[in-house]
Legacy VTK file of the C-alpha trace (Angstrom):
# vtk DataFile Version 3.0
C-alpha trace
ASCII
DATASET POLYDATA
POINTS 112 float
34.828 -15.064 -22.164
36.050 -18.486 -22.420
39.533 -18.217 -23.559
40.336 -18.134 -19.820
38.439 -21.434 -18.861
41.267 -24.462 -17.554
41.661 -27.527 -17.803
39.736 -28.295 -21.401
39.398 -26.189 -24.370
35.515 -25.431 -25.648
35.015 -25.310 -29.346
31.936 -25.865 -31.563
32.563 -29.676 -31.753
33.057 -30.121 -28.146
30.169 -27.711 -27.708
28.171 -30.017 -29.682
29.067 -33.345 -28.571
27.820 -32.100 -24.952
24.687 -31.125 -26.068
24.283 -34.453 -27.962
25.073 -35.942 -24.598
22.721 -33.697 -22.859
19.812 -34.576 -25.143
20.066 -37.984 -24.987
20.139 -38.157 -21.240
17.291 -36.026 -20.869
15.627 -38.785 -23.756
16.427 -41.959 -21.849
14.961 -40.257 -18.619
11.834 -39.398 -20.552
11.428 -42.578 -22.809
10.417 -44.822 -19.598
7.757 -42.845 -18.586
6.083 -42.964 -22.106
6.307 -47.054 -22.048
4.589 -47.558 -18.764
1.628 -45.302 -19.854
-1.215 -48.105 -20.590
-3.344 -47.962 -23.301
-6.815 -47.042 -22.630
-9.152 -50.287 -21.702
-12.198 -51.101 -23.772
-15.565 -50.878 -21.836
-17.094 -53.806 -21.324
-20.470 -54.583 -23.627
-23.145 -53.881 -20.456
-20.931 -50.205 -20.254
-21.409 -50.094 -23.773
-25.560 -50.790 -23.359
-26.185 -47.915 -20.791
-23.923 -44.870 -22.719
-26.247 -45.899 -25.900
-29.272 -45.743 -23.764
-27.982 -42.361 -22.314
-27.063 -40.892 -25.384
-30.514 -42.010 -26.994
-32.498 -40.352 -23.875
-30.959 -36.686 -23.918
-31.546 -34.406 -26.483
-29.489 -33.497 -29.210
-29.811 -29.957 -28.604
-29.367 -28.323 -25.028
-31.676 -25.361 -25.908
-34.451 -26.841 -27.639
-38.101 -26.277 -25.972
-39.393 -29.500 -27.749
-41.570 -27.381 -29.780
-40.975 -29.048 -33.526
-42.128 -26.045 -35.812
-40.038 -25.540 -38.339
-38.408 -22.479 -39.255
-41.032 -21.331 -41.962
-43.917 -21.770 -39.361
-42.406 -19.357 -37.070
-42.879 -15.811 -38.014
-40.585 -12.698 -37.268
-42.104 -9.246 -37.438
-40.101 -5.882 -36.969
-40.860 -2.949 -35.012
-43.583 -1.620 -38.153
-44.955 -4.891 -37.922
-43.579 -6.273 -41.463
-42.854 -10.305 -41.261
-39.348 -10.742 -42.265
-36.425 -13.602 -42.068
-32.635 -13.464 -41.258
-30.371 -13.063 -44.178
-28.063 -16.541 -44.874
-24.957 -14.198 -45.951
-24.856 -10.998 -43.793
-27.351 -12.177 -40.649
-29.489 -8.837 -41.251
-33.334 -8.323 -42.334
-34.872 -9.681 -45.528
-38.070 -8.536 -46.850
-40.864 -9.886 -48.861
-41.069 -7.807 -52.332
-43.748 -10.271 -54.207
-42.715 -13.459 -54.321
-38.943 -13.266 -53.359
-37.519 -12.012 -50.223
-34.859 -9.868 -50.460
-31.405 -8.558 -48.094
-31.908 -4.780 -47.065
-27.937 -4.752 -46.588
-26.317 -7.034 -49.375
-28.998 -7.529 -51.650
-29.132 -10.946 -51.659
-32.409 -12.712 -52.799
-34.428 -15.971 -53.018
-37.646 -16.974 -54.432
-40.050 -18.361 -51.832
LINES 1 113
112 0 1 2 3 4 5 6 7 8 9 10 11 12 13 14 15 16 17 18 19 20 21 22 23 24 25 26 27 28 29 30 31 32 33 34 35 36 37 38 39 40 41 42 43 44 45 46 47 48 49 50 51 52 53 54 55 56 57 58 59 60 61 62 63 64 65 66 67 68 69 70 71 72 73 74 75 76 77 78 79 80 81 82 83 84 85 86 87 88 89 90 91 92 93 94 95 96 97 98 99 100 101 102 103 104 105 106 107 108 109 110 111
């Protein structure tokens, strides 16, 4: 394929002087666009004032109903009406048996 190209012969080292070439071109064309970027500019202290005021007025969670029960106050019941909680490891039902409460799936268990 390119044993019939004139003028200059094209071996690996002549191959890879070109791309050298290539690549640094393509690097000095890039390198100026990367300097005149400008570094991002620091807000002045009033700025500063209203985000903490903002961030101190919403909520930390989006989805809370402002009701401040904790978990233990509210109450799950199944279908039978037994009160049960959500299992830490495998996310299914846990059931009271005494005084521990105890995975129907993986078996895991804590005392209350």
């Amino acid at each position: 394929m390119f044993e019939n190209l004139q003028g200059s012969s094209l071996d690996r080292r002549s191959f890879l002087r070109g791309s050298a070439m290539f690549a640094l071109a393509i690097g000095v064309a890039v390198v100026p666009a990367f300097a005149q970027q400008q570094p991002p500019q620091q807000p002045k202290p009033e700025e500063e004032k209203k985000e903490d005021e903002k961030k101190k007025e919403e909520p930390k969670d989006p989805f809370d109903t402002g009701d401040k029960k904790d978990d233990k106050d509210k109450k799950l019941v199944d279908a039978e009406g037994r009160e049960y909680r959500v299992c830490p490891q495998c996310a299914y039902n846990m059931y009271k048996q005494g005084r521990m409460w105890v995975c129907e799936n993986c078996g895991y268990s804590y005392v209350e």
